[in-house]
N, C-alpha and C positions, 0 to 999 in steps of 0.2 A: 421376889425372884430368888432370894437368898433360900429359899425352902426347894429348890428345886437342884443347889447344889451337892455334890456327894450322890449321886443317884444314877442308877438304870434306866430304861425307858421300854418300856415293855408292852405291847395290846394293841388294839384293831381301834379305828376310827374312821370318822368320816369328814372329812373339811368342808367350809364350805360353798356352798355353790359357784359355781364359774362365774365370775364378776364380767367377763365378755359376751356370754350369750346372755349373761340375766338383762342388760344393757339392752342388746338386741332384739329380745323376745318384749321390750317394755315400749320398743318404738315400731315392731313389727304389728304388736296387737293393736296399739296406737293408731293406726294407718286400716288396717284390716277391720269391715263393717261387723258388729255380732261380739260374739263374748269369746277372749283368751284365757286361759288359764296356764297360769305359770307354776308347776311343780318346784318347791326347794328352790327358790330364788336365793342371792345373796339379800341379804339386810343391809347393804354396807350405807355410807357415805355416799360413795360415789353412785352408788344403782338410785339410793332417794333421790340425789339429783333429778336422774335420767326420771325418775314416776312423778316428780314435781313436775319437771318440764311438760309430759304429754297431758298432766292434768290442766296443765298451764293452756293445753293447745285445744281443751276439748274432748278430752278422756277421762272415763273413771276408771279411777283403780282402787281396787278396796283390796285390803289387805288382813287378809287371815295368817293362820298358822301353818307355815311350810306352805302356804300358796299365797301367791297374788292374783287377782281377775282383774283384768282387763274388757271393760265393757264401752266401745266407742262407735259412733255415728258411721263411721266410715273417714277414708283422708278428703274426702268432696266436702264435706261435713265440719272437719278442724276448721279454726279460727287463730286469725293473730291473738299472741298473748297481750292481755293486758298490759304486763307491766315488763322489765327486763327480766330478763331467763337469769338464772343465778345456776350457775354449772359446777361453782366448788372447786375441789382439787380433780376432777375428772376429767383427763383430756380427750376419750372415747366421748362424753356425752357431749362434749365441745364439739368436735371436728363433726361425728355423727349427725351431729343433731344441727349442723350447718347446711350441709345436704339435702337433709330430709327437708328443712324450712324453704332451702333455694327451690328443689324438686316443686314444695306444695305453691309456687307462689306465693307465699306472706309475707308481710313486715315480722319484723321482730332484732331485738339488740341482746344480746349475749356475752354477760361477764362472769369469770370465775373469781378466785381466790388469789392474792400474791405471785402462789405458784404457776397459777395459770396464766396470767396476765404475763408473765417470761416466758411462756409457750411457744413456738412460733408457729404460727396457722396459715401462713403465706403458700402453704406446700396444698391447703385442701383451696387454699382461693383462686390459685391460676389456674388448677381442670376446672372447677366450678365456674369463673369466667369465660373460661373458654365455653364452657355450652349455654353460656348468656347472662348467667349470674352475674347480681349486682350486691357487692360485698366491699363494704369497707371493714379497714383494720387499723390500727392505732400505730401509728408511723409505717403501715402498709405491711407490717407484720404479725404485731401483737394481740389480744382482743383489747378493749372490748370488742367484739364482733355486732356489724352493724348489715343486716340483708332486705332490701326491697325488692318488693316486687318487679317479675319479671318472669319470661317468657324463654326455656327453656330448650336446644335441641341436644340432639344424641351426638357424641361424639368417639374419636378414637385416638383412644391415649395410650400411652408409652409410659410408664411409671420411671421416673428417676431412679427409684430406689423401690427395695421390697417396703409399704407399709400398708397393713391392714385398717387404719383410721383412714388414711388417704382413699383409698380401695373403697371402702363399706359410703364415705361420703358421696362417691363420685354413683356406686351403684343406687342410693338411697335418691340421690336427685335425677335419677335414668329412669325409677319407675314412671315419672310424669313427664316425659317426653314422647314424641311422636316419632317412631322408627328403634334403631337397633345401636346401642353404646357398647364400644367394644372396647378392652383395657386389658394390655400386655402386662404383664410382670416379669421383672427380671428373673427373678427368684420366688418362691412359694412364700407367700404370708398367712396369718391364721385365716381360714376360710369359713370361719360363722355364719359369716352375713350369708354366702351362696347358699351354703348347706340350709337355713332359714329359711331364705328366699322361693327356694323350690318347696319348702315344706308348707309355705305358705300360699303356693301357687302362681309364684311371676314364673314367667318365660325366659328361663335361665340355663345356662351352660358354661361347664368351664373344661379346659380339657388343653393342656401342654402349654400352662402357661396365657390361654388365652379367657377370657371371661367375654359373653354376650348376655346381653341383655335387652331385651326387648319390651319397650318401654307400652305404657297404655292401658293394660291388666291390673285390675282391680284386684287387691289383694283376698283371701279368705281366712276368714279368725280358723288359729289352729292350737292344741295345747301344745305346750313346750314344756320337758321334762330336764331341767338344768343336773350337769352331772358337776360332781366335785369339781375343784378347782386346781388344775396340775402347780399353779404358779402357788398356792398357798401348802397344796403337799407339797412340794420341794422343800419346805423347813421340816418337816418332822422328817423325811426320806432323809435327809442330810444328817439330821441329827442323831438317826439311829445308825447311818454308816460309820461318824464319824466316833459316836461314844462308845466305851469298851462296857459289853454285855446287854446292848439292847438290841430290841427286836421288834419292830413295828409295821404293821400291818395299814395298808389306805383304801378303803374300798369305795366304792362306786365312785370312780376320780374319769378325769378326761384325758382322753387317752389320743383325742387327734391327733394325726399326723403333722399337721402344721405348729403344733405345740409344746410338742416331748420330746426337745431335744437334750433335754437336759437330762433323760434317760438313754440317750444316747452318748452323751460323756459318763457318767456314772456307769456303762458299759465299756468303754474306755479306759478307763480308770482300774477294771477290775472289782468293782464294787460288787457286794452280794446283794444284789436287786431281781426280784423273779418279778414278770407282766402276764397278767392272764387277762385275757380281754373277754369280755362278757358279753358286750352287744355292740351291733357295729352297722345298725340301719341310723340312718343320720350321723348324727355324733358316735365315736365310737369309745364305748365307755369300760372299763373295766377295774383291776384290783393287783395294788403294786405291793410287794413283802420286799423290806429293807433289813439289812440287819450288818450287825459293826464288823467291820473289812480295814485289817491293819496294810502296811503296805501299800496304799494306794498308787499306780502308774499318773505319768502326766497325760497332759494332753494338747495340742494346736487347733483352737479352731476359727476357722473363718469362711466369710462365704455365705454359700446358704442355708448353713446350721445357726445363723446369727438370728436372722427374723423366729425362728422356732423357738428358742429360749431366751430372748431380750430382756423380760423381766425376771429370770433366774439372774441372770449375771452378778449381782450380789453374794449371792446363797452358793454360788457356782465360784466365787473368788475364795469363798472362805473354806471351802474344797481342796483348792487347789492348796490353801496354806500347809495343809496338811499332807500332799502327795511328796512322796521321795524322789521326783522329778520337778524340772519345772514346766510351766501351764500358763499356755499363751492363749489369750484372746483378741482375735484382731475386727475390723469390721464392722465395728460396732459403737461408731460415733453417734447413734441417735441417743445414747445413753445421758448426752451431753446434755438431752431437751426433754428430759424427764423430771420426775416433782423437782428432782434437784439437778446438777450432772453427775449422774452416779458414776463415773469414772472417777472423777473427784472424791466425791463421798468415801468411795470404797476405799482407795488408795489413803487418802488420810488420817480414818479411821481403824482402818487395820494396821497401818504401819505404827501407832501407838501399840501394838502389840506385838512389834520386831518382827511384823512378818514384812518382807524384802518385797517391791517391787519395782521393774523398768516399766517408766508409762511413755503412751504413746497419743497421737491425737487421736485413734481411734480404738484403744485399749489396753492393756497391760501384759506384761509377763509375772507373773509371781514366783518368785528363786525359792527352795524348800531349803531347809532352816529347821528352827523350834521354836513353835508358837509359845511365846511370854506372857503373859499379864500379871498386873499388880495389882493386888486387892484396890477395887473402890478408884480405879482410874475413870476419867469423867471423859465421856463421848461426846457426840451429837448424832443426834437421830436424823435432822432436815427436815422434820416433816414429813418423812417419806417413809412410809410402812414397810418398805422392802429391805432400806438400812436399821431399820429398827431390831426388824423379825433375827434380821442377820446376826444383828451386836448381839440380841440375848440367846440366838443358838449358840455362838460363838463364847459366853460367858459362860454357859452352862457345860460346854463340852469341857472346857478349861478347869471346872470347878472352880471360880475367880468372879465375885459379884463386880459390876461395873455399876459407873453411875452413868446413865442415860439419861440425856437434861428433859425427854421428853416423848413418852410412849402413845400419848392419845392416837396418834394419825395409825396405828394399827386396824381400827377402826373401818380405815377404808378399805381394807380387804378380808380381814380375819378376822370381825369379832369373834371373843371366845378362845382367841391363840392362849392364854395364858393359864385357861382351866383343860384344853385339854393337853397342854403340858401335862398339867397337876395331876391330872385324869390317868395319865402312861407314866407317868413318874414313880419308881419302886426303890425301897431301899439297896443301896448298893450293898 
């Protein structure tokens, strides 16, 4: 990392692929009879999971270069897994892949990692219950996850809260029902699954908040062309705002509306961020130009900007350390039940570098100041690629190497974060 201090950041790239539709399109083809082909998948951690699993169930998935194929029976066809599902650090392929099992009628037992075993899943087990699902969980909250068979109807739910894991399970066990599942949302969550789901041919609608679903329809294999990933540009977008004389270009990125909210603060903020949108039948996908913006404005947000950038909030703290205002985030206690509780994480780990903040139970104010760091101060990452990515934008903007007790879990979202630093990196 030390090779990346003293430097510019300069040039055009491409991140990569959306870790939520790569997910998606891995358990859609899964289900869907005939051959998928997945364009530019993520490689991560977390996606091998989700391609073990459907192999687990009965799918083949061969994997070449910048594609995956998906070649499966149909979901009449899948089978229980032999042995226990192993999910990882992935709480998508968890909650998802709960759904989809309760949906298909199978047995099957599912455990992840550490991290996930803190999870709490009790949020996809009572709509799953409620339409007949038989689920156990480890003191009725945690996994391991434990699903029998069972005999499924349509129901209609009220979301507690905006979440798209919650959402994507409840639609995933609605395809194998008999009649019409309907699911309010308070607030707009990422909408992958719907947008999928129609590409794939169920009987879908969504429209003010309400999603129908009309259970029975057999799926149809269809390609899926995965775009960039907005949650893993938001580190270079950041780091070219925030360092003096860069300029950095993100192309083919995800540009959903359920997801770029974090282009909505960095509009906000004043930041010099141009959007040019490119294509917009399905996913709407296009090409963001960042470039370094002294001065930064604060910002308030709460609400239903929160589900749109939940996994920024990290990259979106270490923003605000640097605005000449202060920068509130409220709303946003799922943060708590993520790899780590990133409210915690963020607040600890930045405040070793004098940056000020009032925490709250469900977010922080950051006071503006002068970000400090001491050569060779020693962090912690969590395990959590989001605090990782963070400490080392945040180390390089500073020109200040840190010690990071532990970089691997970048892995599950950005292989490659640290060449294509290397890649944009110019002598200052």
């Amino acid at each position: 990392m030390k090779s990346l201090m003293n430097s510019k950041f300069n040039g055009t790239l491409k991140v990569p692929g959306d870790k939520s539709i790569t997910h998606r399109a891995l358990m859609f083809g899964a289900l869907a009879a005939g051959t998928t082909r997945i364009h530019y998948p993520l490689p991560s951690e977390d996606t091998h999971r989700t391609l073990e699993c459907m192999r687990a169930l009965g799918a083949e998935v061969e994997q070449k270069q910048e594609e995956w194929v998906v070649t499966s029976p149909g979901a009449a066809q899948l089978h229980a897994p032999a042995k226990t599902l192993y999910t990882g650090n992935s709480g998508t392929t968890t909650r998802l892949l709960t759904g989809l099992i309760a949906g298909l009628g199978l047995a099957a037992e599912m455990e992840g990692d550490e991290s996930i075993a803190k999870r709490p899943m009790d949020r996809i087990q009572r709509p799953l219950t409620e339409m007949g699902a038989d689920i156990s969980l480890k003191d009725e909250k945690y996994p391991p996850i434990i699903i029998r068979p069972a005999r499924l109807s349509p129901i209609s739910y009220t979301m507690p809260m905006a979440s798209a894991q919650v959402k994507s399970a409840i639609l995933l066990a609605a395809l194998y029902t008999e009649g019409t599942t309907v699911i309010h949302e308070p607030s707009p969550s990422r909408n992958h699954t719907e947008i999928m789901l129609e590409q794939f041919g169920a009987d879908i609608s969504a429209e003010d908040g309400v999603i129908r679903l009309k259970g029975g329809n057999a799926l149809s294999a269809s390609d899926v062309t995965v775009p960039g990933d907005i949650s893993s540009a938001a580190f270079p977008i950041v780091l070219a705002v925030l360092k003096p004389g860069s300029s950095i270009t993100v192309e083919n990125v995800s540009l959903n509306s359920t997801r770029s909210g974090i282009l909505d603060v960095l509009e906000m903020m004043g930041a010099d961020v141009r959007v040019e949108q490119t294509s917009s039948e399905g996913e709407a996908i296009g090409t963001v130009h960042a470039s370094h913006t002294p001065n930064l404005k604060g910002f308030d947000i709460s609400g239903d900007i929160i589900p749109r950038l939940i996994d920024e909030i990290p990259i979106i703290a270490l923003l605000a350390a640097y605005s000449t205002e202060a920068c509130t985030v409220r709303d946003a206690d799922e943060l708590r039940y993520k790899e780590t509780d990133r409210i915690r994480a963020v607040i600890d780990e930045l405040s070793k570098f004098r940056i000020s903040f009032t925490e709250y139970d469900d977010g922080f104010t950051v006071h503006p100041g002068q970000v400090s760091i001491e050569e060779n101060t020693p962090v912690k990452g969590y395990n959590d690629h989001r605090i990782i990515m963070m400490l080392i934008i945040s180390s390089i903007i500073s020109d200040t190497p840190i010690e990071i007790d532990d970089v691997s879990a970048i892995d599950i979202s950005y292989p490659g974060f640290m060449e294509d630093l290397e890649k944009l990196r110019k002598e200052a």
